[in-house]
DOPABA-672753 format. One record per residue (C-alpha): x, y, z; residue in one letter. Coordinates in nm, 2 decimals. Layout:
X  Y  Z  A
...
***
This chain:
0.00  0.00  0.00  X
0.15  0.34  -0.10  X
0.07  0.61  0.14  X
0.08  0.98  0.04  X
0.15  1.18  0.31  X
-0.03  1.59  0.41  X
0.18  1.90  0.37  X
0.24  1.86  0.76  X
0.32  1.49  0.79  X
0.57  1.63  0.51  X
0.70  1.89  0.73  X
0.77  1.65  1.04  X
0.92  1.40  0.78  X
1.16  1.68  0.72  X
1.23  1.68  1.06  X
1.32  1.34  1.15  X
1.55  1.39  0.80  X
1.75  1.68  0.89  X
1.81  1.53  1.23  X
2.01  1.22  1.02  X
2.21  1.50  0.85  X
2.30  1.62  1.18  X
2.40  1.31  1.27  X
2.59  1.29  0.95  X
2.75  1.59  1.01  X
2.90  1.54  1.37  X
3.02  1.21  1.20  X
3.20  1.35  0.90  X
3.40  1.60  1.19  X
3.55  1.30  1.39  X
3.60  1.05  1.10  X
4.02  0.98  1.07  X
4.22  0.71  1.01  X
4.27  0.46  1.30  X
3.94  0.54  1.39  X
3.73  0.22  1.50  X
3.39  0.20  1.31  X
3.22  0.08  1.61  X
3.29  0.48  1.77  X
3.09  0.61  1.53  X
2.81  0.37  1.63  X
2.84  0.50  1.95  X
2.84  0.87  1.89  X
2.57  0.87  1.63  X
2.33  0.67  1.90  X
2.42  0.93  2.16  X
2.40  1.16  1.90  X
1.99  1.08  1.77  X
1.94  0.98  2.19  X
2.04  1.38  2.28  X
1.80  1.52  2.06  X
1.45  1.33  2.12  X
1.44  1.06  1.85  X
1.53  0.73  1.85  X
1.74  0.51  1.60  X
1.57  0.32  1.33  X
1.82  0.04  1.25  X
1.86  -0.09  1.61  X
1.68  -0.43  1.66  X
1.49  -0.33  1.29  X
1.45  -0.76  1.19  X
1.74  -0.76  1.43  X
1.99  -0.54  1.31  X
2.25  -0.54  1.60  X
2.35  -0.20  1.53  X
2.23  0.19  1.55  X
2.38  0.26  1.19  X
2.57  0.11  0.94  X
2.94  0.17  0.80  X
2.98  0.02  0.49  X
3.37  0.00  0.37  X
3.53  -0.03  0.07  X
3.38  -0.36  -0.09  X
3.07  -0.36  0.16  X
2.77  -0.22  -0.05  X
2.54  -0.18  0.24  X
2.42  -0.30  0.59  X
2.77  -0.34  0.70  X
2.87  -0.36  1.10  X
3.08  -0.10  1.29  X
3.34  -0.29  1.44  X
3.63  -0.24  1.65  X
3.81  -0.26  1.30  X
3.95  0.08  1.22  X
3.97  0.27  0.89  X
4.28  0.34  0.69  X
4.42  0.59  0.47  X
4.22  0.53  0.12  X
3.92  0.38  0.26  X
3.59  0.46  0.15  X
3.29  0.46  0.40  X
2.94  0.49  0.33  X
2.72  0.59  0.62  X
2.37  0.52  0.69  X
2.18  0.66  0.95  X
1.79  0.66  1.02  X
1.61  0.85  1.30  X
1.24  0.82  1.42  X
1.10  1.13  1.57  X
0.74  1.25  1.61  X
0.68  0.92  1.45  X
0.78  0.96  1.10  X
1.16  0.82  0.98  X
1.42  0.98  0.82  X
1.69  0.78  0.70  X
1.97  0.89  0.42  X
2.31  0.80  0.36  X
2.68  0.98  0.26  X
3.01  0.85  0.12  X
3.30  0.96  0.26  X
3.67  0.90  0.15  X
3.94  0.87  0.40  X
4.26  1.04  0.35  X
4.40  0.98  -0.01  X
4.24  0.79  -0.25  X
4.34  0.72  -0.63  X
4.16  0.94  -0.90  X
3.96  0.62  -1.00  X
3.77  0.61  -0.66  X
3.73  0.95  -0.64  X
3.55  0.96  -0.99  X
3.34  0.66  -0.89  X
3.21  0.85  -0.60  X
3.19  1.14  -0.78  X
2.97  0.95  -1.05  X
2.75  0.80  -0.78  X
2.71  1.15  -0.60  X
2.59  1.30  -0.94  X
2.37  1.02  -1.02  X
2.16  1.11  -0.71  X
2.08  1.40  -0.81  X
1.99  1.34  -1.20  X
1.74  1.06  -0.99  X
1.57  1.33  -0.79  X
1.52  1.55  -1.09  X
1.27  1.27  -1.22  X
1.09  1.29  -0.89  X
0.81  1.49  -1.00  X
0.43  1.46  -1.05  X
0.36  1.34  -1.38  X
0.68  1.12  -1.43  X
0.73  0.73  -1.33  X
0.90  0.52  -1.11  X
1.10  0.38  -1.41  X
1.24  0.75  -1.49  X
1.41  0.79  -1.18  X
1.58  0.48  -1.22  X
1.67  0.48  -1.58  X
1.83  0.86  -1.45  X
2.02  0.69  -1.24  X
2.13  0.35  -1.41  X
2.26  0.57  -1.74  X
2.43  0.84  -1.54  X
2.64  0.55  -1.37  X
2.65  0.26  -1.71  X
2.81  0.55  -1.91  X
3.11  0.53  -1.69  X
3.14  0.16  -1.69  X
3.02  0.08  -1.33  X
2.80  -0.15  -1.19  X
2.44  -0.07  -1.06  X
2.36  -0.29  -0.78  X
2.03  -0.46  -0.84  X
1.94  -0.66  -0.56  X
1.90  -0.38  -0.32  X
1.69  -0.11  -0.40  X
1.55  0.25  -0.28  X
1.16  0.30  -0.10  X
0.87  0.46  0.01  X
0.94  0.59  0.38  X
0.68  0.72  0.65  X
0.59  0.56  1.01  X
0.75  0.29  0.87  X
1.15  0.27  0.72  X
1.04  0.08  0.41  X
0.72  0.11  0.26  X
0.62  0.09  -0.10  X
0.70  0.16  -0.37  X
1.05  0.01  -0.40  X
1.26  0.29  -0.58  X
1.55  0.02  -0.83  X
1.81  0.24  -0.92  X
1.78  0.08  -1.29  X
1.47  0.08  -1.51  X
1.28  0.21  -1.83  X
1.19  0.54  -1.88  X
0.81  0.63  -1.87  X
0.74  0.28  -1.71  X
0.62  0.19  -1.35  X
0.42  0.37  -1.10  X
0.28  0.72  -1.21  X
0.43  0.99  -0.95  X
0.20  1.17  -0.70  X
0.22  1.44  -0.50  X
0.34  1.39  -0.13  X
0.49  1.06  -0.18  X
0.78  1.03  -0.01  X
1.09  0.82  -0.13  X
1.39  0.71  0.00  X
1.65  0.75  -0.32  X
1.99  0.57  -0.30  X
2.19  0.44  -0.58  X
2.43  0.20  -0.52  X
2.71  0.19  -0.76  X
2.98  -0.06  -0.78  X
3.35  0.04  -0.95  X
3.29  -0.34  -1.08  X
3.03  -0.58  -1.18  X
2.69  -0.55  -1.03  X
2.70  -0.87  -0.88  X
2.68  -0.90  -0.51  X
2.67  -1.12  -0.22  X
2.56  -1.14  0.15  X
2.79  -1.26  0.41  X
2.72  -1.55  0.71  X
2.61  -1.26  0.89  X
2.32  -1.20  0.72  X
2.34  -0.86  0.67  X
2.67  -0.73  0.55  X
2.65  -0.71  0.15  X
2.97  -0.73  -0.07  X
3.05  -0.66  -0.44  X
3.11  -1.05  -0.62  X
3.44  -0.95  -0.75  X
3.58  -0.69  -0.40  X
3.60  -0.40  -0.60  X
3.46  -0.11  -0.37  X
3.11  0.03  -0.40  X
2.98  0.39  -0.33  X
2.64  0.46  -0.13  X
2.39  0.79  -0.14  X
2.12  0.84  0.00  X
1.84  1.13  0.00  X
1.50  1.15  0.14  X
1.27  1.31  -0.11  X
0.89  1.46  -0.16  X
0.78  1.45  -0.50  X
0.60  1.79  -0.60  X
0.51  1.95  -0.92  X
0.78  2.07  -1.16  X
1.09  2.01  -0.90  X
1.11  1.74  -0.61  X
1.16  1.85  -0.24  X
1.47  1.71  -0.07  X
1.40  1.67  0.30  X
1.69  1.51  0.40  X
2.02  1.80  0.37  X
2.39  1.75  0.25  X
2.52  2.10  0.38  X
2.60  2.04  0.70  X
2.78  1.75  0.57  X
3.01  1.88  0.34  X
3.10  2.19  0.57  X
3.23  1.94  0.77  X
3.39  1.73  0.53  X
3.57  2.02  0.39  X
3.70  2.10  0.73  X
3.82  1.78  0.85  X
4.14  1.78  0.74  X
4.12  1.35  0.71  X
3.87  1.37  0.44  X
3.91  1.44  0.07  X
3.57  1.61  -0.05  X
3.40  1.52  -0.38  X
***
């Protein structure tokens, strides 16, 4: 069932979003090499905990975690750890929030230290790719056209497009419907209406598209262990140009002042 939501269940959607750039934020200051994933578990939980909401991912089908960190190879759903991240790493970070009942939950990529010019584009690429996706996000248009946006911004450059995991509808719940594939035909699927909400996140591979899921049952890994790159906006559709909820701002202010991260 899709749910379209009221200009004020919009507005508190917009809350609970900015809160997980916030959260993204005060991550991207402390983020360094030697730095143990599992630390930015812990600050992001105290973090969502200081200002009222709660995090979506703990316990969510029994997700051990408050976020996820996502290295290198690891396309999504990976677990901080006490491992620590090194010079070149890339990290994707997803964060989700509930407050005044409604979720927010977006993702950023960030590169640690140096990196070669290939990752860099691939993030880049990936970055970009969001955007051209929430372009389509407007009444009138279909599912399908965000996701052929998306899949021909990123198959131009030679990468992969993950398919087995895919954007969605968010609300009181994390995932609702529709799904959003990062892939698809333009002018097919589900007609877009005003005040649905979406959940847009391409997942692009430097590789193949191919992935698998580890013993864990969470942690998702490109096939051939070339490294993956992970966005994530939260989006309103609206007539002639989508509303993003969810904020990057705050995020790359701190990027670009934290002298451990290269900014894209």
């Amino acid at each position: 069932m899709i749910f379209y939501k009221t200009d004020e269940q919009v507005e508190l959607m917009r809350i609970s979003a900015l809160l997980v750039s916030e959260t993204l934020s005060e991550i991207a200051k402390i983020l360094r090499p030697g730095l143990a994933t599992i630390e930015i578990d812990k600050l992001a939980n105290e973090f969502i905990l200081d200002n009222g909401a709660v995090p979506s991912f703990y316990n969510y089908n029994g997700f051990p975690h408050h976020i996820i960190t996502s290295v290198n190879d690891v396309v999504v759903h990976g677990f901080p750890s006490k491992e620590t991240l090194k010079d070149g790493d890339i990290i994707s970070v997803d964060v989700g929030v509930i407050k005044n009942e409604y979720h927010g939950d977006h993702a950023y990529t960030f590169v640690i230290g140096d990196a070669s010019e290939e990752i860099l584009k691939l993030v880049r690429t990936t970055k970009e790719s969001l955007f051209v996706g929430i372009n389509e996000a407007i009444v009138g248009r279909r599912l399908g056209d965000i996701g052929f946006a998306i899949q021909n911004h990123n198959e131009k450059q030679g990468y992969g497009v993950v398919r087995d995991f895919v954007g969605h509808g968010l609300g009181k719940s994390m995932h609702e419907d529709p799904q959003v594939p990062n892939y698809g035909k333009r002018g097919s699927g589900l007609m877009l209406k005003e005040n649905l909400v979406l959940a847009i996140e391409p997942m692009i591979n430097l590789g193949k598209k191919e992935v698998y899921i580890e013993r864990d049952g969470w942690t998702v890994r490109t096939k051939d262990g070339k490294p993956s790159v992970h966005f994530e906006h939260d989006v309103c559709v609206k007539k002639g140009k989508a509303l993003i909820l969810s904020d990057y701002t705050p995020i790359e202010l701190a990027e670009k002042n934290n002298i451990n991260l290269k900014a894209v």
